[in-house]
KOLGUTOR-172033 format. One record per residue (C-alpha): residue in one letter; x, y, z. Coordinates in pm, 1 decimal, decimal comma. Each point is the difference from the previous one (the first is absolute). Layout:
BEGIN
+------+----------+----------+----------+
| resn |       c1 |       c2 |       c3 |
+------+----------+----------+----------+
|    A |        X |        Y |        Z |
...
+------+----------+----------+----------+
//
This chain:
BEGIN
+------+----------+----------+----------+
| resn |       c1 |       c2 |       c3 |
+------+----------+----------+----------+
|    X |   3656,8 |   7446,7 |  12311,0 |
|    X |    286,2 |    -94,7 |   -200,7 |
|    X |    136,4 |    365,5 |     30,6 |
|    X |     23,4 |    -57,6 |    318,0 |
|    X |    324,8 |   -234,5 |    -61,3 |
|    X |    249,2 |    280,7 |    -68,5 |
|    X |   -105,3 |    261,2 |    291,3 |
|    X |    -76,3 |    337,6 |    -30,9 |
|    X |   -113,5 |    133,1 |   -365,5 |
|    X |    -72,3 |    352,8 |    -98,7 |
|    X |   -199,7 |    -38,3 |   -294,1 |
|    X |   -119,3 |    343,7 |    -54,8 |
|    X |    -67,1 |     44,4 |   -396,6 |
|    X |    185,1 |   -331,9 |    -81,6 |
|    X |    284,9 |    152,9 |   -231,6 |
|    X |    341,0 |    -96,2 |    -61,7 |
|    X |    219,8 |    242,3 |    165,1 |
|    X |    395,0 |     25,5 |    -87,6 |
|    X |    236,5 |    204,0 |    154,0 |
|    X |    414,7 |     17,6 |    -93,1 |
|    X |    210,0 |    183,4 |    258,8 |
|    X |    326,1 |     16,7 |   -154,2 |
|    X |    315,7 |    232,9 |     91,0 |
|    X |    216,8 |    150,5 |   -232,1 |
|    X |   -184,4 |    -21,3 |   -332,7 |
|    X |   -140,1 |    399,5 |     88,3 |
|    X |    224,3 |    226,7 |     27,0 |
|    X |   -206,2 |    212,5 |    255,8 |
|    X |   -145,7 |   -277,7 |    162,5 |
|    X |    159,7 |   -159,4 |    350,6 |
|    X |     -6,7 |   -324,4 |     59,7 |
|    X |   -292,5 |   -155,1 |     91,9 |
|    X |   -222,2 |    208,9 |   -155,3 |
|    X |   -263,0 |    -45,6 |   -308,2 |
|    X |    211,5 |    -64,1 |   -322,6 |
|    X |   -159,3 |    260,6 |   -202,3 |
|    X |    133,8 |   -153,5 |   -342,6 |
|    X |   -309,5 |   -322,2 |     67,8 |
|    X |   -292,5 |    132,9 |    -84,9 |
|    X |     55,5 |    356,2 |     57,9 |
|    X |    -41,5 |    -15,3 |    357,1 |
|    X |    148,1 |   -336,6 |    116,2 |
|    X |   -313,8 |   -180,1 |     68,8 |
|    X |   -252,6 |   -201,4 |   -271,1 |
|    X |   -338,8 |   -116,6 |     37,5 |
|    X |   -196,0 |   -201,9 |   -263,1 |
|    X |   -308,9 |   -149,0 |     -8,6 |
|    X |    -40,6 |   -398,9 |   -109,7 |
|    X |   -326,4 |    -58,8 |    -84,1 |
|    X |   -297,9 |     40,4 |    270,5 |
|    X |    319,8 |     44,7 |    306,1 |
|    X |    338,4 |   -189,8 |     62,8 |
|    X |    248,2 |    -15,6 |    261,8 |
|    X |    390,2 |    -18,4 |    -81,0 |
|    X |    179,4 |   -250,1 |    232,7 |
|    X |    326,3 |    -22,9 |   -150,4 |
|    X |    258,4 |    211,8 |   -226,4 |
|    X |    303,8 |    -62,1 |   -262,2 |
|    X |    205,0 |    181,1 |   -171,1 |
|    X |    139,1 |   -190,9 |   -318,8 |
|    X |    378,9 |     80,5 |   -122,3 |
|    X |   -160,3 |    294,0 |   -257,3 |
|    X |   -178,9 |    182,0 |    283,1 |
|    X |   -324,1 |    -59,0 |    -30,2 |
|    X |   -196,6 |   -100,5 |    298,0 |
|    X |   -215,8 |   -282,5 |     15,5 |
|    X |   -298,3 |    -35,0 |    283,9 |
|    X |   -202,8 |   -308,9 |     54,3 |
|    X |   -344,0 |    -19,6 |    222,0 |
|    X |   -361,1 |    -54,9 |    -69,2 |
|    X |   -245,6 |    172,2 |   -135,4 |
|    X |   -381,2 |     -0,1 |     -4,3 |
|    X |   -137,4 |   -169,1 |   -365,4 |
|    X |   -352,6 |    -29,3 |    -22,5 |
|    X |    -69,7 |    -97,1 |    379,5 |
|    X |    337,6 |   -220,7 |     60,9 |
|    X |    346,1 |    112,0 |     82,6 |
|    X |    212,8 |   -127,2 |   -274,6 |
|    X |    383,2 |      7,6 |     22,9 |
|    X |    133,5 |    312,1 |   -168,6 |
|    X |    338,3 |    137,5 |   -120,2 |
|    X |     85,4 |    381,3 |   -123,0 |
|    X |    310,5 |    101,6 |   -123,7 |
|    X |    128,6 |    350,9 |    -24,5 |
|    X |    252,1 |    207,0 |   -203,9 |
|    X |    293,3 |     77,7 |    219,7 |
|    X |   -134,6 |    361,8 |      6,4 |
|    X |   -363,6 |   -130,9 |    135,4 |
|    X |   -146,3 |    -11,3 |   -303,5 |
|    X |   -249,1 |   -298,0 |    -79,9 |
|    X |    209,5 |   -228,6 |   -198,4 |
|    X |   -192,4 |    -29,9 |   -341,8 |
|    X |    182,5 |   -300,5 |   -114,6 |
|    X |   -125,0 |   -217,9 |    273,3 |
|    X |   -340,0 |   -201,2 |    -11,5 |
|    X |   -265,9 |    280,8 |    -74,0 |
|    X |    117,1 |    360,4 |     97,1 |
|    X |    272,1 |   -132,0 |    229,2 |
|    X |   -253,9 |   -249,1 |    192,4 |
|    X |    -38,5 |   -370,6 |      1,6 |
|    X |   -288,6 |   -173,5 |    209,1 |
|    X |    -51,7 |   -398,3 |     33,2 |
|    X |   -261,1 |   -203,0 |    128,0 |
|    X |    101,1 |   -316,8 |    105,6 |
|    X |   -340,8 |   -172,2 |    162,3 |
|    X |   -312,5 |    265,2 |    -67,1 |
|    X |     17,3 |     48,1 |    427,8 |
|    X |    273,1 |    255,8 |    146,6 |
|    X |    353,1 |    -24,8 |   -147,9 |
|    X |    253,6 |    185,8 |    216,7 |
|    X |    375,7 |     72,4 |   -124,5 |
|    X |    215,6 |     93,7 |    328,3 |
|    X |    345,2 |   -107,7 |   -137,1 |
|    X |    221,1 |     74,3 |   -309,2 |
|    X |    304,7 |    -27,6 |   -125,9 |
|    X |    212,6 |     36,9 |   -350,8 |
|    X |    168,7 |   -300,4 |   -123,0 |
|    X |    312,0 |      7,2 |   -149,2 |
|    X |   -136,6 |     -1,7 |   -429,9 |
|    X |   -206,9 |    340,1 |    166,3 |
|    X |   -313,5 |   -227,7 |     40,7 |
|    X |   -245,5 |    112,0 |    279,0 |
|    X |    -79,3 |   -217,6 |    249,1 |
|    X |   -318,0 |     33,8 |    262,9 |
|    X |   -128,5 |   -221,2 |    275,1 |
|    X |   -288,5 |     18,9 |    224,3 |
|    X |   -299,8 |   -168,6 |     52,2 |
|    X |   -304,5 |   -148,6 |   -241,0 |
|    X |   -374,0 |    -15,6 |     91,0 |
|    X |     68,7 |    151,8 |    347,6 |
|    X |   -354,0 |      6,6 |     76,1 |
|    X |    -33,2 |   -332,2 |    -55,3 |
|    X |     -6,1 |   -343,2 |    252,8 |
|    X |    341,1 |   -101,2 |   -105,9 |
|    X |    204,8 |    321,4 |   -126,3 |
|    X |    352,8 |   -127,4 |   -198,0 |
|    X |    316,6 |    165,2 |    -40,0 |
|    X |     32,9 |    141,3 |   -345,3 |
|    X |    281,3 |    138,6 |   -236,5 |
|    X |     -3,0 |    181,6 |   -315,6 |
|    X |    303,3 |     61,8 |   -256,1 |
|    X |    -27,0 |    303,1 |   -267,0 |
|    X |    212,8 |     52,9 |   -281,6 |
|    X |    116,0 |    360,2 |     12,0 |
|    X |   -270,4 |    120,8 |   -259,9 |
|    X |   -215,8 |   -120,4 |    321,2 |
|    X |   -135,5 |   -306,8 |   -238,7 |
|    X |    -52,5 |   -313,4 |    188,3 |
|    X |    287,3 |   -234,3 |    -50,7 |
|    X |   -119,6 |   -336,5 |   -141,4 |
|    X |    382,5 |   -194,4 |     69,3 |
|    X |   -148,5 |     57,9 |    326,1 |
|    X |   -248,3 |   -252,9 |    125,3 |
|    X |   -143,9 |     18,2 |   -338,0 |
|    X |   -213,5 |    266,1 |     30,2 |
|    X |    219,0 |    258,6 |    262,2 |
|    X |   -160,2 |    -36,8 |    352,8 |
|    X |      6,6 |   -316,0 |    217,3 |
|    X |   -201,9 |    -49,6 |    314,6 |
|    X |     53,1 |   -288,6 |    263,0 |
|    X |    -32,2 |    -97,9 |    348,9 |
|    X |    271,9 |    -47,9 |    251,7 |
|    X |   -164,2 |    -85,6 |    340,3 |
|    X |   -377,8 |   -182,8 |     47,4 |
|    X |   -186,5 |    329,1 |     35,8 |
|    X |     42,4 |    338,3 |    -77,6 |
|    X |    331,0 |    169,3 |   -187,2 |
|    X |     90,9 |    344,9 |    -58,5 |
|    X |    299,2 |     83,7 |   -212,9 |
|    X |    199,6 |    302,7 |    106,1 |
|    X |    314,0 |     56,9 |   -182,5 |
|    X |    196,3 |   -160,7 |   -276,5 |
|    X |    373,3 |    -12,3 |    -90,4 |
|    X |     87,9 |    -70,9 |   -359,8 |
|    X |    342,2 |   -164,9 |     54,5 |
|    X |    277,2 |     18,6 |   -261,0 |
|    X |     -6,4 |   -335,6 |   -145,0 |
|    X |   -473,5 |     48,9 |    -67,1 |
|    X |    -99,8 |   -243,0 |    358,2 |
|    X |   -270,8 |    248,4 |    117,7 |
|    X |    -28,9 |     -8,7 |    427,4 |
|    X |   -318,5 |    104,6 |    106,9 |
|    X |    -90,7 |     31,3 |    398,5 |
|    X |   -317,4 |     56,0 |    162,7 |
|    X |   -186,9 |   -141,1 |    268,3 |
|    X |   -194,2 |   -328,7 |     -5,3 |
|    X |   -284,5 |    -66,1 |    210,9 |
|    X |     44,8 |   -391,9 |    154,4 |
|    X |   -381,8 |     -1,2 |    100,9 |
|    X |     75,4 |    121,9 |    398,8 |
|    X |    252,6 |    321,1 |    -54,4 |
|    X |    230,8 |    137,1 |   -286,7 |
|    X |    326,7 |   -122,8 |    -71,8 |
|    X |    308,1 |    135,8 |   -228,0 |
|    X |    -66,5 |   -121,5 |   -354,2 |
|    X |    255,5 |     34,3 |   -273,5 |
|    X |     27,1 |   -183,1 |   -399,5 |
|    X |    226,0 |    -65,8 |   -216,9 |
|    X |    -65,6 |     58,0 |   -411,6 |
|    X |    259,3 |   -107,4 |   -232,1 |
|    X |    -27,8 |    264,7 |   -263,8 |
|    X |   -298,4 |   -194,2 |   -200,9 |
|    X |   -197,8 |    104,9 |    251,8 |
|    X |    -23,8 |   -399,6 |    149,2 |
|    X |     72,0 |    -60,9 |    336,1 |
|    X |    373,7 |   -111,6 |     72,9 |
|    X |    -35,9 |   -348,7 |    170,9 |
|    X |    376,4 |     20,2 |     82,8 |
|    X |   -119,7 |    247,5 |    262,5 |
|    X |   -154,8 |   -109,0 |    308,5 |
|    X |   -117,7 |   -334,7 |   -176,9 |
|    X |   -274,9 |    201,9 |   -170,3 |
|    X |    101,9 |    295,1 |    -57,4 |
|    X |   -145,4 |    144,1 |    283,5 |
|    X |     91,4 |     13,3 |    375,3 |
|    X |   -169,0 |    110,8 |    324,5 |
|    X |    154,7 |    168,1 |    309,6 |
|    X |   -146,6 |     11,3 |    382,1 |
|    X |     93,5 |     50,6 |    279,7 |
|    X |   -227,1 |   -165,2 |    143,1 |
|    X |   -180,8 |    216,5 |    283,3 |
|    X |   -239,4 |    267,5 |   -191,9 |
|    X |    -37,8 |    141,1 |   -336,9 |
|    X |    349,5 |     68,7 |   -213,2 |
|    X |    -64,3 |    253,0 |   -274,9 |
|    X |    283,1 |     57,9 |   -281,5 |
|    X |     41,9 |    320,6 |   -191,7 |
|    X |    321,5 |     63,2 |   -104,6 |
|    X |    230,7 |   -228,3 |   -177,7 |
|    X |    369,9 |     43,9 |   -136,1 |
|    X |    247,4 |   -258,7 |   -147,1 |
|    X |    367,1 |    -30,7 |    119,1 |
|    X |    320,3 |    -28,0 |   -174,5 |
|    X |    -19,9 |   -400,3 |     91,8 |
|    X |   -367,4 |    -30,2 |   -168,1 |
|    X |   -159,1 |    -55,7 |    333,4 |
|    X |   -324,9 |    185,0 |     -1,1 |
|    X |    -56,7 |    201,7 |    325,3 |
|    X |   -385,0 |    115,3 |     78,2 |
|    X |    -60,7 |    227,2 |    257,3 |
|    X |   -398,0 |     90,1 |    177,3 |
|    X |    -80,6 |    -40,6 |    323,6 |
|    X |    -63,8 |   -270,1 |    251,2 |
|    X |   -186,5 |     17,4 |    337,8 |
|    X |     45,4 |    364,8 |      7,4 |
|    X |    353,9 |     34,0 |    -74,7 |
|    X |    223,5 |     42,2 |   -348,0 |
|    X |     47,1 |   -341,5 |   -131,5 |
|    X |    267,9 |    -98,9 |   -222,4 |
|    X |     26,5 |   -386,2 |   -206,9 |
|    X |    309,1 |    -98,7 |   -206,9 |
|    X |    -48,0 |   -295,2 |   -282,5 |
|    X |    294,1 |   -114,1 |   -225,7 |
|    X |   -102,5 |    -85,1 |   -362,5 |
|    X |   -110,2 |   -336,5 |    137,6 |
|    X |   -307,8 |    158,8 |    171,6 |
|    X |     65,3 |   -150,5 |    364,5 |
|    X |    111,2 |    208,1 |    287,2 |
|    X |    371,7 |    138,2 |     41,4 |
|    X |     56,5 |   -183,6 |    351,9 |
|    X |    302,0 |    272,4 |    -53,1 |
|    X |   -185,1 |    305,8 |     74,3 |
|    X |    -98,6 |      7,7 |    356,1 |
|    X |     21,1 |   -381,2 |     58,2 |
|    X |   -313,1 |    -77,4 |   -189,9 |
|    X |    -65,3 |    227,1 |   -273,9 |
|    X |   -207,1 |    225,4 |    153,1 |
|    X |     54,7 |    335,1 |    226,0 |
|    X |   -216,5 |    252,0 |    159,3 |
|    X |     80,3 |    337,3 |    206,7 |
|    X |   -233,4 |    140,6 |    232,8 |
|    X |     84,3 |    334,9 |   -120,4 |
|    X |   -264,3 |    238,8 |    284,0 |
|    X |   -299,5 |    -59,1 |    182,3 |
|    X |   -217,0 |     16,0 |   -280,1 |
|    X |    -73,3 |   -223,9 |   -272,9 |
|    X |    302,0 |    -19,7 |   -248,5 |
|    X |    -22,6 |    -60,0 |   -342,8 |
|    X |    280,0 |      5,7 |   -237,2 |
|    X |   -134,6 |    103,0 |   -392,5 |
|    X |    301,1 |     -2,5 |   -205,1 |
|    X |    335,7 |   -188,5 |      7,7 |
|    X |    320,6 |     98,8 |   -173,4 |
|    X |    390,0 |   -107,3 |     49,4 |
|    X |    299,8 |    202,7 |     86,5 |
|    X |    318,9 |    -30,2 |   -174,3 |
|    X |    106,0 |   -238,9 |    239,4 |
|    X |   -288,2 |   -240,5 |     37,7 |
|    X |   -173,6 |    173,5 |    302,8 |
|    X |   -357,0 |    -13,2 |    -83,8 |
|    X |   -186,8 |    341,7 |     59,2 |
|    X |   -376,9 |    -18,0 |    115,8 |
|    X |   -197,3 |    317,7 |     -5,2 |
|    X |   -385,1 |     -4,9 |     96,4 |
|    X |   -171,0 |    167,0 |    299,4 |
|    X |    -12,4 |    -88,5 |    391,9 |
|    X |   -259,8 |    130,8 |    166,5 |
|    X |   -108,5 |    321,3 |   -166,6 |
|    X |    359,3 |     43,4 |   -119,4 |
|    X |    244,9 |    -59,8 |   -289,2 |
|    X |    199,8 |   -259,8 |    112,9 |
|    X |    332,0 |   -113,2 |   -133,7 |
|    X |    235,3 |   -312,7 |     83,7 |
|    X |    277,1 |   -104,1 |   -133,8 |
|    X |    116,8 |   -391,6 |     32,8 |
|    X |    331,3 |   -181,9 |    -96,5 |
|    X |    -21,0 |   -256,9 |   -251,5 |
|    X |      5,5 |   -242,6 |    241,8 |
|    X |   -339,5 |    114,7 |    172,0 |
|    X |    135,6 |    180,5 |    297,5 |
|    X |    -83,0 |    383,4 |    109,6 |
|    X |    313,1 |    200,7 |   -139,8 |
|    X |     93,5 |    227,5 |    294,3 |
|    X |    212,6 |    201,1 |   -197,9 |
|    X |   -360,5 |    174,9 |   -126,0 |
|    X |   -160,3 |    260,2 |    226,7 |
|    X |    158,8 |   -191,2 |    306,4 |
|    X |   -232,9 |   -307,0 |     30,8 |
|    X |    -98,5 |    -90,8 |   -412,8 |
|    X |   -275,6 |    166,4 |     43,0 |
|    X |   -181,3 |    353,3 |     -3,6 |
|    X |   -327,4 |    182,6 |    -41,5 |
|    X |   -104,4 |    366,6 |    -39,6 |
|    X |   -291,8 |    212,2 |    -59,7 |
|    X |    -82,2 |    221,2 |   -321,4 |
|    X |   -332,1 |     94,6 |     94,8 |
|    X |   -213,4 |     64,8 |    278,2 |
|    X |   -184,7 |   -310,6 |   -131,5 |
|    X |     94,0 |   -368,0 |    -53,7 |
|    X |    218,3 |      2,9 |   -276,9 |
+------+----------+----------+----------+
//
């Protein structure tokens, strides 16, 4: 089934669970441990509608914390948001109680990504009718009251295709001057490629990008997954998944095309252990090293590349390390 796209999922009774570790703000408390001043007890869980699962977290510049997922509404999943006080309290001033659903098609809706923009706008991307024959990628914009905002795509969501088959949206930056970059995977009608968009901040594709606003990545050999995505200082756009078993890395400038720059065509991958490798999340140093963390095997893995694409040996001895946290995959 189309669960089956993201791995492993503990469903159990389908609630939103949020927990904030944070040191320092207890006086008693060490770091690391529950934050006692959320919630009494450091941990949340609320219940949207008939179940939903959180996939992705904020915190705006006032503290509160904003989740984004899906959530069962009469049948289909239908992306959700939930905000919170900063002290874990359901924020009453957003959509009804603190909770905002949308259904974009009547099939399942999934949110995975989110981001704020820079007026304090939410942003969330995932994936419409996901049950269906040809799923799209698909993006919503909130105002901060959790209203859909009209300036965007006149109605607040958007949902398009990048590749011939298939696309699932899985995380969204907001970028400073309102483009919206959303990255996924596209299916090409034989495997799954790196998908990733372009919205100017109307919500309409950007055409300067890629031609159409949208670009593909493969490598070629097998399927090429993309999770995580982060932008550099430059405005390339770097997305980061897996490839053939191994953490795969792309670079695009603003133009949409490849970076021949970054490991002489673009594209990188690093066989990181003798299990699969899949990188989930990108981020970038404060000198342009790009940090991949995601699992190898039944591991946390973590690798750290220069800007230019290579393995930085200067990190755990080789660019790249694992460990365990459990006695199970992790």
């Amino acid at each position: 089934g189309w669960f089956g796209m993201w791995g492993k999922r503990t469903l159990g009774t389908l609630t939103v669970v949020l927990a904030v570790l944070a040191a320092g703000l207890v006086a008693s408390a060490a770091p690391g441990d529950l934050d006692t001043s959320f919630s009494a007890d450091g941990v949340v869980t609320t219940s949207v509608e008939s179940g939903g699962l959180g996939q992705s977290v904020a915190v705006q510049s006032d503290g509160k914390v904003v989740v984004a997922g899906y959530a069962l509404v009469g049948g289909n999943y239908d992306v959700a948001v939930v905000r919170y006080t900063s002290s874990g309290a359901l924020d009453s001033t957003f959509g009804t109680g603190g909770i905002v659903t949308v259904d974009f098609s009547g099939g399942h809706d999934l949110g995975y990504g989110l981001d704020l923009d820079s007026s304090g706008r939410i942003v969330v991307a995932g994936v419409v009718d996901a049950s269906s024959a040809n799923s799209e990628f698909g993006v919503i914009r909130l105002s901060s009251s959790g209203a859909l905002d009209e300036t965007f795509s006149s109605d607040g969501k958007v949902a398009f295709g990048v590749g011939p088959g298939d696309d699932f949206g899985q995380s969204v930056i907001a970028a400073d001057n309102g483009d919206v970059y959303v990255a996924g995977y596209s299916n090409n009608a034989s495997d799954w490629d790196f998908g990733v968009a372009r919205l100017a901040t109307n919500g309409n594709l950007d055409t300067t990008f890629s031609s159409d606003g949208t670009a593909i990545v493969s490598w070629g050999l097998s399927n090429d997954y993309a999770y995580g995505m982060v932008l550099a200082s430059d405005g390339d756009v770097i997305l980061a998944g897996t490839s053939g078993g191994d953490f795969a890395v792309a670079r695009l400038p603003s133009s949409g095309v490849l970076d021949t720059a970054f490991s002489g065509d673009g594209r990188a991958t690093v066989d990181v252990g003798a299990g699969d490798d899949t990188a989930r999340a990108a981020a970038l140093a404060t000198d342009g090293d790009i940090i991949l963390a995601g699992f190898s095997g039944g591991d946390v893995a973590v690798v750290r590349l220069t800007s230019g694409g290579s393995l930085d040996a200067t990190f755990a001895g080789s660019g790249a390390t694992t460990f365990a946290v459990g006695a199970g995959n992790d």
